[in-house]
C-alpha positions in Angstrom: -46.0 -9.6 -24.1 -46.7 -6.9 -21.9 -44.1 -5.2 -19.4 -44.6 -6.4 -15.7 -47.2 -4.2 -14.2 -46.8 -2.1 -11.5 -49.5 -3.8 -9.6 -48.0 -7.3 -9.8 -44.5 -5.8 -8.5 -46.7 -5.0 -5.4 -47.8 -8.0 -5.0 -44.4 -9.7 -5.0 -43.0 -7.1 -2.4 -46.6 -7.6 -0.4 -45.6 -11.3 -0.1 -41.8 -11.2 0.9 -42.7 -8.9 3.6 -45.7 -10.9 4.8 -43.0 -14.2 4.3 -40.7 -12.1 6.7 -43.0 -11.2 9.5 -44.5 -15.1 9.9 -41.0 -15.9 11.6 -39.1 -14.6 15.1 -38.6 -11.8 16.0 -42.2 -10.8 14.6 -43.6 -14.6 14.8 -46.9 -13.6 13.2 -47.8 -17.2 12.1 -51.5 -17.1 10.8 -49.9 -14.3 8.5 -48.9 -18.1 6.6 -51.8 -19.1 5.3 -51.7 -15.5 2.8 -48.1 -14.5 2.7 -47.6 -16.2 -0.4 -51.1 -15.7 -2.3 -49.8 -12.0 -3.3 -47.3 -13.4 -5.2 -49.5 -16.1 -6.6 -52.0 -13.7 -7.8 -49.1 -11.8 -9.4 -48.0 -14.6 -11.6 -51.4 -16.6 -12.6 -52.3 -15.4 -16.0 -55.6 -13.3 -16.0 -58.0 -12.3 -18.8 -59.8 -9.0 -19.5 -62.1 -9.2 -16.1 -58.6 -10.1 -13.8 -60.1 -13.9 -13.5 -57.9 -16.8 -14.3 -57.4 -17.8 -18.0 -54.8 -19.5 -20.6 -51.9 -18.4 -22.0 -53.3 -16.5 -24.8 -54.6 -13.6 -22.7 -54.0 -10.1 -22.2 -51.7 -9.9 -19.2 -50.0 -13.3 -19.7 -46.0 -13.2 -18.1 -43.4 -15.1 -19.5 -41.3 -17.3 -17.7 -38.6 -15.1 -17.6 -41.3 -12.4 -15.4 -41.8 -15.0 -13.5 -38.8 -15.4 -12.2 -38.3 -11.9 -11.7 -41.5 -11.4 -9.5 -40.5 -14.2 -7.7 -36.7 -13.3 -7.3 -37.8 -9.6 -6.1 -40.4 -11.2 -3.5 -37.5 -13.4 -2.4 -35.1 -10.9 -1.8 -37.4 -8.9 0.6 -37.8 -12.4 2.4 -34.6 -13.3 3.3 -33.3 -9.7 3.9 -36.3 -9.5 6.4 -36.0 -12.5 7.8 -31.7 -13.2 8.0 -30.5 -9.7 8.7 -28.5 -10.9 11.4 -26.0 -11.9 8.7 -25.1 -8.4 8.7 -24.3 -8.3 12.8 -22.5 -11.1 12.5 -19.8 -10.6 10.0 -19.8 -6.5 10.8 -19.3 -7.0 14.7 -17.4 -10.5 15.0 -16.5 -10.9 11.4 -14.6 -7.4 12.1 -15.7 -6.3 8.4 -16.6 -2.4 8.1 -20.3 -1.8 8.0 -20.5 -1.3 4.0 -18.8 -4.6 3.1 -20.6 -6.6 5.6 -24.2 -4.6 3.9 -23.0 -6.0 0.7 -22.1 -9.7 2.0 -25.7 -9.4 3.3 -27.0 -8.3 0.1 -25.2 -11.0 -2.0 -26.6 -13.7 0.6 -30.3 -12.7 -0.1 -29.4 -12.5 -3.9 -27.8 -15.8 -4.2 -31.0 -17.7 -2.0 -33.4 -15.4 -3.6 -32.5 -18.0 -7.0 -35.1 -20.4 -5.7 -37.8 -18.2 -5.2 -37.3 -16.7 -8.5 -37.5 -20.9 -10.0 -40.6 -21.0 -8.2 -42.0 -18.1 -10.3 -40.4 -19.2 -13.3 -42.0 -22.9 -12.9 -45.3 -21.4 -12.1 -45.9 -19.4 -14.8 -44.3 -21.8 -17.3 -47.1 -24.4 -16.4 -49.5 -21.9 -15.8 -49.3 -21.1 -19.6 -50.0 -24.3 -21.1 -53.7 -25.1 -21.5 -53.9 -28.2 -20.1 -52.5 -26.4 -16.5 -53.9 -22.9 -17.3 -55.1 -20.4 -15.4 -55.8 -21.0 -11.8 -55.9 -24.9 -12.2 -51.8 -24.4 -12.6 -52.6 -22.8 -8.5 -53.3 -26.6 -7.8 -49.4 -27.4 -8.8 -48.7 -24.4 -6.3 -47.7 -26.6 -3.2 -45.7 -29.1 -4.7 -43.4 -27.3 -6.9 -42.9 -25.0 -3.5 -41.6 -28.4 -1.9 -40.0 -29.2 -5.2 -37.9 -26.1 -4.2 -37.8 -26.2 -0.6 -36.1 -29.9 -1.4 -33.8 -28.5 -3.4 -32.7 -25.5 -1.4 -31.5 -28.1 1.4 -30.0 -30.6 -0.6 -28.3 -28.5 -3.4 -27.5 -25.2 -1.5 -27.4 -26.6 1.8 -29.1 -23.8 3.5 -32.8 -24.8 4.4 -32.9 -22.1 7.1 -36.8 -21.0 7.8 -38.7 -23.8 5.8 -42.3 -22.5 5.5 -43.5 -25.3 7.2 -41.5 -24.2 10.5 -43.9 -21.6 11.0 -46.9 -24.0 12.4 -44.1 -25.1 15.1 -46.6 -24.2 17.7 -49.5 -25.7 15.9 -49.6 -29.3 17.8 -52.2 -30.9 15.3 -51.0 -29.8 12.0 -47.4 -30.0 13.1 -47.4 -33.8 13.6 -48.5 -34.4 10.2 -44.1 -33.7 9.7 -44.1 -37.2 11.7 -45.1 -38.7 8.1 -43.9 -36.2 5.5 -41.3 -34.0 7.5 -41.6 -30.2 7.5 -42.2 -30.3 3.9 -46.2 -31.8 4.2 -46.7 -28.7 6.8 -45.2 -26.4 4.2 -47.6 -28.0 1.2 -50.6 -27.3 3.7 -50.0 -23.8 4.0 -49.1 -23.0 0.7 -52.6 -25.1 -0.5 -54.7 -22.7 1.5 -52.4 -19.9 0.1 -53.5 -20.9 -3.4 -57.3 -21.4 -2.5 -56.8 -17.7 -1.7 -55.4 -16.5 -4.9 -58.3 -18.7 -6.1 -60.4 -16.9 -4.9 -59.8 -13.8 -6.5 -59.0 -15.4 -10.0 -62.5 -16.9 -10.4 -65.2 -15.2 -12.0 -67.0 -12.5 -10.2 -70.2 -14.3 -9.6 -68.2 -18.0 -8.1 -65.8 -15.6 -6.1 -67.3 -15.2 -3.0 -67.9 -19.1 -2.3 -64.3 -19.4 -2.6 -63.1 -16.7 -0.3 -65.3 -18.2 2.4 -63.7 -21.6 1.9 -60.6 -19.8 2.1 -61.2 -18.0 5.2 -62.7 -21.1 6.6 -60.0 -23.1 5.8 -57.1 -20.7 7.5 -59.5 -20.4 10.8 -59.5 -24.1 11.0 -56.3 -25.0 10.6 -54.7 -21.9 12.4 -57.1 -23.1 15.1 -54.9 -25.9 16.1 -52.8 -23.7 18.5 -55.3 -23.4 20.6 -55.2 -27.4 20.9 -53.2 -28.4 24.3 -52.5 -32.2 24.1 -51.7 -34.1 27.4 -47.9 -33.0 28.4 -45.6 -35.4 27.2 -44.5 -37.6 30.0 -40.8 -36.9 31.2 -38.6 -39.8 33.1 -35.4 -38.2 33.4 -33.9 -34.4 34.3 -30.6 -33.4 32.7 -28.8 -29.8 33.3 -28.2 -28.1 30.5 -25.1 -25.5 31.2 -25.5 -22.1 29.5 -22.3 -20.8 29.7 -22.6 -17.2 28.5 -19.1 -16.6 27.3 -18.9 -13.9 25.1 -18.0 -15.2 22.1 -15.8 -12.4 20.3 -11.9 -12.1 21.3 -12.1 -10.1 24.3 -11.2 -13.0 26.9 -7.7 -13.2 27.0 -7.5 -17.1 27.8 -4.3 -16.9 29.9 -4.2 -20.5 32.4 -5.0 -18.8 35.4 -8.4 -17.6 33.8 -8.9 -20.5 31.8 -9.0 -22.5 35.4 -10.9 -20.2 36.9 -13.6 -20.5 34.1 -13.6 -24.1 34.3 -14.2 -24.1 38.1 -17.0 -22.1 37.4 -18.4 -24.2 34.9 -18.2 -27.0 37.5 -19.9 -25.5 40.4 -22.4 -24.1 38.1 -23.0 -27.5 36.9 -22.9 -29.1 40.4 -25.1 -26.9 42.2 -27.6 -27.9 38.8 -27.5 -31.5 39.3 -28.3 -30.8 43.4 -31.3 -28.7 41.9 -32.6 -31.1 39.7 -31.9 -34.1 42.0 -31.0 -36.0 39.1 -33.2 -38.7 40.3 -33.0 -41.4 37.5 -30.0 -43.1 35.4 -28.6 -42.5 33.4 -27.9 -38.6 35.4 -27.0 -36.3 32.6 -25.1 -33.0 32.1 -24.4 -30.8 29.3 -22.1 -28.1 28.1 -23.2 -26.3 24.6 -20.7 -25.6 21.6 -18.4 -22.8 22.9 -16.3 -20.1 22.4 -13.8 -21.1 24.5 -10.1 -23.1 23.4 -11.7 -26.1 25.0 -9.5 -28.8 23.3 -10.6 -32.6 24.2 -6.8 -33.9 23.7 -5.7 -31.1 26.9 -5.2 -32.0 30.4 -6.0 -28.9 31.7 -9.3 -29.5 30.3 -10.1 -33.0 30.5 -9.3 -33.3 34.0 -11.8 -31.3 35.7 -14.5 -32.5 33.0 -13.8 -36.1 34.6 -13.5 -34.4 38.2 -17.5 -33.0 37.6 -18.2 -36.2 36.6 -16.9 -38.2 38.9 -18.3 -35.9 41.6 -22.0 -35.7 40.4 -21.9 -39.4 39.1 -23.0 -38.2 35.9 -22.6 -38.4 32.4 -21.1 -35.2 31.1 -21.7 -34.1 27.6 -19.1 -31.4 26.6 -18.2 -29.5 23.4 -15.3 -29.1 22.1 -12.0 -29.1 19.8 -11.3 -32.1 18.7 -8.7 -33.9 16.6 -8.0 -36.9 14.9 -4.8 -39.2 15.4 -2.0 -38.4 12.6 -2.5 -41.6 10.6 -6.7 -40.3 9.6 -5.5 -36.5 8.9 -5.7 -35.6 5.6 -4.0 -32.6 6.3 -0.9 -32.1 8.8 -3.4 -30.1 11.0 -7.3 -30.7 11.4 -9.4 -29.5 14.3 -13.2 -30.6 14.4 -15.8 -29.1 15.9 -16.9 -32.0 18.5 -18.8 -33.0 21.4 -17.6 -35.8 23.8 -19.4 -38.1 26.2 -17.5 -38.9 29.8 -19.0 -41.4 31.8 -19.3 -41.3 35.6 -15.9 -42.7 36.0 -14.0 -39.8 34.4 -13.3 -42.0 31.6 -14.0 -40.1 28.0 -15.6 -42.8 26.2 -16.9 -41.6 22.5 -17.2 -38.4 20.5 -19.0 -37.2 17.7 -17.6 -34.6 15.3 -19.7 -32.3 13.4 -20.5 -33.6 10.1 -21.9 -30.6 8.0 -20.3 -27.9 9.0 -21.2 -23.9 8.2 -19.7 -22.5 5.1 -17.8 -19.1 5.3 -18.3 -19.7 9.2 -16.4 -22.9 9.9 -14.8 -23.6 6.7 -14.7 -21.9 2.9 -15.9 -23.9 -0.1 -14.3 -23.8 -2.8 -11.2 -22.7 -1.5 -9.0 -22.3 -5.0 -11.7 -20.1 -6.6 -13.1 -18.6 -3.0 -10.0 -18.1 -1.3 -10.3 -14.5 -1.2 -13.4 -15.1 1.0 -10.7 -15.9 4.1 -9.2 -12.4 3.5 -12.3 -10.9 4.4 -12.8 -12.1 8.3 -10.4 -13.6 9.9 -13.6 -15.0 12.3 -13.7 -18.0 8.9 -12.8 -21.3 10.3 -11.0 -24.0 9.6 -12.5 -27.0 10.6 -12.6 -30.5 9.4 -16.0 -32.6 8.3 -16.4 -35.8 10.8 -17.8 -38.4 9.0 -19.9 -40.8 11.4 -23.3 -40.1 13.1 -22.3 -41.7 16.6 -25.1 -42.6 19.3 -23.6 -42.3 22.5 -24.9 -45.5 25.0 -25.7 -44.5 28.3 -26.6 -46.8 31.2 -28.2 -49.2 27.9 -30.1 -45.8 26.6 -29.0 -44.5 23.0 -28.2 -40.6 22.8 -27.4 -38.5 20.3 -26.0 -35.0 19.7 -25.9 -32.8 16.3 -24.5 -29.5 16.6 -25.7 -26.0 16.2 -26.4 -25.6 12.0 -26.6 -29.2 12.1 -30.3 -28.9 13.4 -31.6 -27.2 10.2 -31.5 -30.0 8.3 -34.2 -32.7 8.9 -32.9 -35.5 6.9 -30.1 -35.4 8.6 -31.1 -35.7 12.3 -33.7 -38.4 11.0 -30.6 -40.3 10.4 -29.8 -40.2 14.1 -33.4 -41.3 15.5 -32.6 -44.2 12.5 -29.6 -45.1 13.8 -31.0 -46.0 17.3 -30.8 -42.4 19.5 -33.7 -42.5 22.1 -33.3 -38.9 23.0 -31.6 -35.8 21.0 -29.4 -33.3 22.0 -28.5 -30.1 20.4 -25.4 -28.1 21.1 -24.9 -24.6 19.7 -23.1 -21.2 20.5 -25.8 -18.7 19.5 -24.2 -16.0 20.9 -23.3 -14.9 17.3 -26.5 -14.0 16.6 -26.7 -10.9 19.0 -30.6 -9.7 19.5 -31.8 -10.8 16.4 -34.3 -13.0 15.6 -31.9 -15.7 14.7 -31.9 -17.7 17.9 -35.7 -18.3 18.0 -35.3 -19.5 14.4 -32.8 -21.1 15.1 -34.9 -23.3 18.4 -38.2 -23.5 15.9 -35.9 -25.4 13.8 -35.1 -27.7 16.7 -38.4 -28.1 18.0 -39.6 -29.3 14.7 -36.9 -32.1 14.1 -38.5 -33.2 17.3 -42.3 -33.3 16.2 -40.8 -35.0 12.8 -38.6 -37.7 14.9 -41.1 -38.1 18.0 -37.9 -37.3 20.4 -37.3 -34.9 23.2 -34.5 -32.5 22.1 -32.1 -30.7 24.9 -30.9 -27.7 23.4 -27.8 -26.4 25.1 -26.9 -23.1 24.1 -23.4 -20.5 25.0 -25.8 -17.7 25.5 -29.2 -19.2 25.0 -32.2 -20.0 24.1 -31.4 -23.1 25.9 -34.8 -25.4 26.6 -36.1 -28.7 26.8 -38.4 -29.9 23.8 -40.8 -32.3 24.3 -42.2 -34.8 21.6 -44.7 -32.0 20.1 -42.5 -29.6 20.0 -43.1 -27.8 23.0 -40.9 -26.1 25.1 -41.0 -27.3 28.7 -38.1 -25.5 30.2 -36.1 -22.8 29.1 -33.6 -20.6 29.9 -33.5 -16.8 29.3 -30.7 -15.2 27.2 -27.4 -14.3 27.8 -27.3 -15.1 31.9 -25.0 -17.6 33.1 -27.4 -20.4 34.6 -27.7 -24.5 34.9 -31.3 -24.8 33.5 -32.6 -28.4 34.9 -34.2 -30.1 32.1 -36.8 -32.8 32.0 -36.8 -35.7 29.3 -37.4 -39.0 28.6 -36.0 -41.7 26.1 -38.5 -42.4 23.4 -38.3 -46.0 20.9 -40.9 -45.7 18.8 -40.3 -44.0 15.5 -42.2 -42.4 12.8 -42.9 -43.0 9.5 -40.5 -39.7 8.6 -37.6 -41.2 10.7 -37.7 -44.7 9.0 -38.4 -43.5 5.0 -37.2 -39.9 5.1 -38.3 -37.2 3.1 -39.9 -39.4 0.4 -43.1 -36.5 0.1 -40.6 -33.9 -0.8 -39.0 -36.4 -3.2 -42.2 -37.4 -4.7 -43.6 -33.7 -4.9 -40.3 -33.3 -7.1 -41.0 -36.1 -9.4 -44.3 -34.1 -10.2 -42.9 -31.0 -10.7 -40.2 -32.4 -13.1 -42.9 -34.5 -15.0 -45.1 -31.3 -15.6 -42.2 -29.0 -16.3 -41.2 -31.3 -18.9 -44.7 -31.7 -20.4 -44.9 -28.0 -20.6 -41.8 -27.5 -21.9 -42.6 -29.8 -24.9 -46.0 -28.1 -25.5 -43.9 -24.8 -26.0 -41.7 -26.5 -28.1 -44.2 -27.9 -30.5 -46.2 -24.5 -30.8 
């Protein structure tokens, strides 16, 4: 067994830098269909000529190497692509520059574990002769969705699925209406292995396949330039970006906090005037704030249900919430929630965020990571709700999930399940600073509504707020950190998609694969 070459360590940094530039800030997408074939070609077994072969060649890695090349091309990844981990705990997290490098460091470590599986997998099946050489390529896309599945079920931190990256790329992108994000990332990652394929194969068959290859990426990256008829919208909403800052330097004193609220109001008035609201059920929004915007004070509720009343709208705020004494299970709970008010004034349901962030809004763990709290005080403390309310609205079903909530596809299915028409997103990306976090963070958005077939209002503190459409695209949007009502068309939508009623069952059934030939190999190596 020969020491990783130097060459192959190239080709795993090659492909976590080429994984990091696919997404915002740099957003070069068609970079997709070869970011990952570096690494490919760094972990296929190859004979004396470089071409594919079976495990009893020269340069054959061991499982182990595998994981390493893929742990290393990991890394690079997610410290290209989530750096604004670093702003966030050094400048609102109040932690000195060094610890919040290594909190950083120890983020991309800790994800990095799944690409470094990926490798292991690989190489594992790749060294059993019945999966070989480059035909262990074909397994390529589904133990990639094997992992993908398990970084948002067992981690809980699918932020940046592959797949994501196509966002803009109408034709392929609705293939997520029948698989969810995962089919889109199996796509990319196929053409990424016909690449590596291409330069495994012998010398004389190699050129054939790099064609294909090419041919292949040119086609499918050609769906951008598609431009489908707009998605028809029945309805305006305005969607309030608040722009608060969103570190401690408001001092929150009653005459301020009035003052701030009657901004809010004729902000939001002078929107719904704009937009002319023409249709029922009218519709405003406030995003997840900052702000000590508790849903059980007076001083908040009351002009809420004044704007209401005024604009005879529905007004959608976020807020603290709390739950009566008798469901606490501890003496104090506060939820991160958003609460409908209907035209009347009257508050009339609320949802409360279900999965909330960890080390933001709450530590797991807490008797063996309680020293995490001592770090920032900026950790939260908030309780899990535990019901996925649609709100009803003049007989039309709405629903809301909340800032990280929108990462997670299976769970905003669940809303479009239960009955919601329309989505809407509220978040406070103001954490984020100018990173690329907040375009992720609306890709992310925009593809939960290609997957569900549902407009999505995303209502932001500090922006992006926009309105989605159906495909994914944005129709209206607001720029960054400028106080603003942005009126936002929509419509409510019935119909739903294979994804929304059975869920990721491709991701589910690409696991079942993986697991069956992992095992297979694994009892090959045990009987040689």
């Amino acid at each position: 067994m020969r020491a990783i070459s130097k060459p192959a360590w190239g080709l795993a940094a090659a492909s976590g830098i080429l994984q990091a530039l696919v997404f915002p800030q740099p957003s070069l997408a068609f970079l997709s269909w070869v970011a990952l074939a570096p690494l490919l070609l760094a972990l296929a077994p190859k004979g004396k000529q470089g071409e594919a072969s079976p495990s009893e060649t020269v340069e054959s890695l061991s499982p182990m190497q595998g994981f390493l090349l893929g742990y290393a091309s990991g890394v690079i990844w997610y410290l290209g692509s989530c750096y604004f981990i670093f702003h966030v705990m050094h400048k609102y997290g109040g932690l000195p520059a060094p610890v919040a490098a290594v909190l950083l460091a120890l983020f991309c470590l800790y994800l990095a574990l799944y690409h470094g599986v990926f490798g292991a997998l690989f190489v594992l099946l790749a060294r059993t002769p019945a999966l070989g050489g480059g035909r262990a390529i074909a397994l390529a896309p589904v133990l990639w969705v094997a992992v993908e599945l398990a970084r948002t079920r067992v981690t809980g931190i699918p932020w940046n699925l592959l797949g994501t990256a196509q966002v803009d790329n109408i034709p392929l992108a609705r293939l997520a209406t029948v698989t969810g994000v995962y089919g889109v990332s199996f796509a990319i990652v196929l053409v990424n292995a016909a690449f590596a394929v291409a330069f495994l194969l012998p010398r004389a068959r190699r050129r054939v396949m790099q064609v294909a290859a090419v041919g292949a990426a040119l086609a499918l990256q050609a769906g951008v330039l598609a431009k489908p008829e707009p998605a028809a919208a029945t309805h305006m909403a305005v969607l309030v970006q608040q722009n608060l800052p969103t570190d401690d330097s408001v001092a929150w004193t009653a005459e301020k906090f009035a003052a701030t609220l009657d901004d809010f109001r004729a902000l939001s008035r002078s929107g719904a005037e704009q937009a002319s609201l023409p249709r029922e059920p009218r519709l405003i929004v406030w995003p997840e704030s900052p702000a000590p915007f508790f849903g059980v004070a007076p001083n908040f509720r009351r002009p809420v249900s004044a704007l209401a009343v005024e604009t005879g709208a529905w007004v959608l705020t976020g807020n603290l919430g709390t739950r009566p004494s008798a469901q606490r299970e501890r003496d104090s709970e506060v939820l991160n929630s958003a609460s409908m008010v209907s035209p009347q004034g009257e508050w009339t349901a609320r949802y409360d965020k279900i999965h909330l962030v960890p080390f933001g809004e709450y530590v797991p763990f807490q008797k063996l990571l309680g020293f995490a709290r001592a770090l920032t005080s900026e950790v939260g403390d908030f309780a899990r709700g535990s019901e996925r309310t649609v709100f009803t609205l003049d007989g039309k079903k709405l629903a809301v999930f909340i800032c990280y909530e929108s990462i997670f596809p299976d769970e905003v299915r669940q809303f479009a399940a239960g009955g919601a028409q329309a989505f809407v997103n509220i978040s406070n990306d103001g954490w984020f600073g100018e990173t690329g976090a907040p375009g992720q963070h609306l890709n992310m958005a925009r593809m939960r509504a290609i997957e569900n077939r549902r407009w999505v209002l995303q209502a932001t503190n500090t922006g992006i707020t926009a309105s989605i459409d159906p495909d994914g695209r944005v129709v209206a949007r607001a720029e960054r950190n400028q106080r603003l009502a942005l009126p936002a068309p929509y419509a409510f939508v019935s119909g739903t998609t294979l994804y929304t009623r059975h869920g990721d069952w491709f991701a589910y059934a690409c696991a079942i694969i993986a697991v069956a030939a992992t095992l297979v190999a694994a009892r090959w190596r045990r009987r040689t």
